[in-house]
N, C-alpha and C positions, 0 to 999 in steps of 0.2 A: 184167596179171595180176588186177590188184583194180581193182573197178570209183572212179569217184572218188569216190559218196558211201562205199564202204567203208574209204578210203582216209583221210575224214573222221572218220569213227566212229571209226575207231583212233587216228586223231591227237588226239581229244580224249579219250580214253580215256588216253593217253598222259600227257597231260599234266595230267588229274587225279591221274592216279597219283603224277606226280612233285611236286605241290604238295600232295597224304598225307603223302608222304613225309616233302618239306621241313619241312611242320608237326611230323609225330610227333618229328623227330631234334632240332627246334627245343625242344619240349616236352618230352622227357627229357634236354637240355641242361639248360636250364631248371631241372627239377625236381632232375636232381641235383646242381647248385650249390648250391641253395637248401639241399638236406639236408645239406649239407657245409657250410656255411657261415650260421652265424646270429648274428643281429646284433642282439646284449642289449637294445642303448642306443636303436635306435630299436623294438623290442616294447616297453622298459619306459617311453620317452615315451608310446607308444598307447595304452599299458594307463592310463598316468595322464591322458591327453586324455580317454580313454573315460569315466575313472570324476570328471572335472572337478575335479582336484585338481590340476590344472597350468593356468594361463592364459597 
């Protein structure tokens, strides 16, 4: 039916799709743990490393 480099093109097509994919679901995993969950104590050591008031 499909010749074989057609057969290639979709397979890699394919399989770009599905590592989109993996990334985007990984990334709004990600992102909305992150928004659910914040974590004081290590921002408010950064903020004090940052501003060199903590050694």
């Amino acid at each position: 039916m499909f010749t074989p480099t057609v057969k290639w093109i979709i397979a890699v097509i394919l399989v770009v799709d599905v590592a989109l994919l993996c990334s985007f679901i990984r990334f709004r995993i990600k992102r909305n743990r992150s928004s659910a969950f914040f974590d004081f104590d290590r921002y408010k050591e950064r903020e004090l490393l940052r501003r060199h008031l903590l050694d």
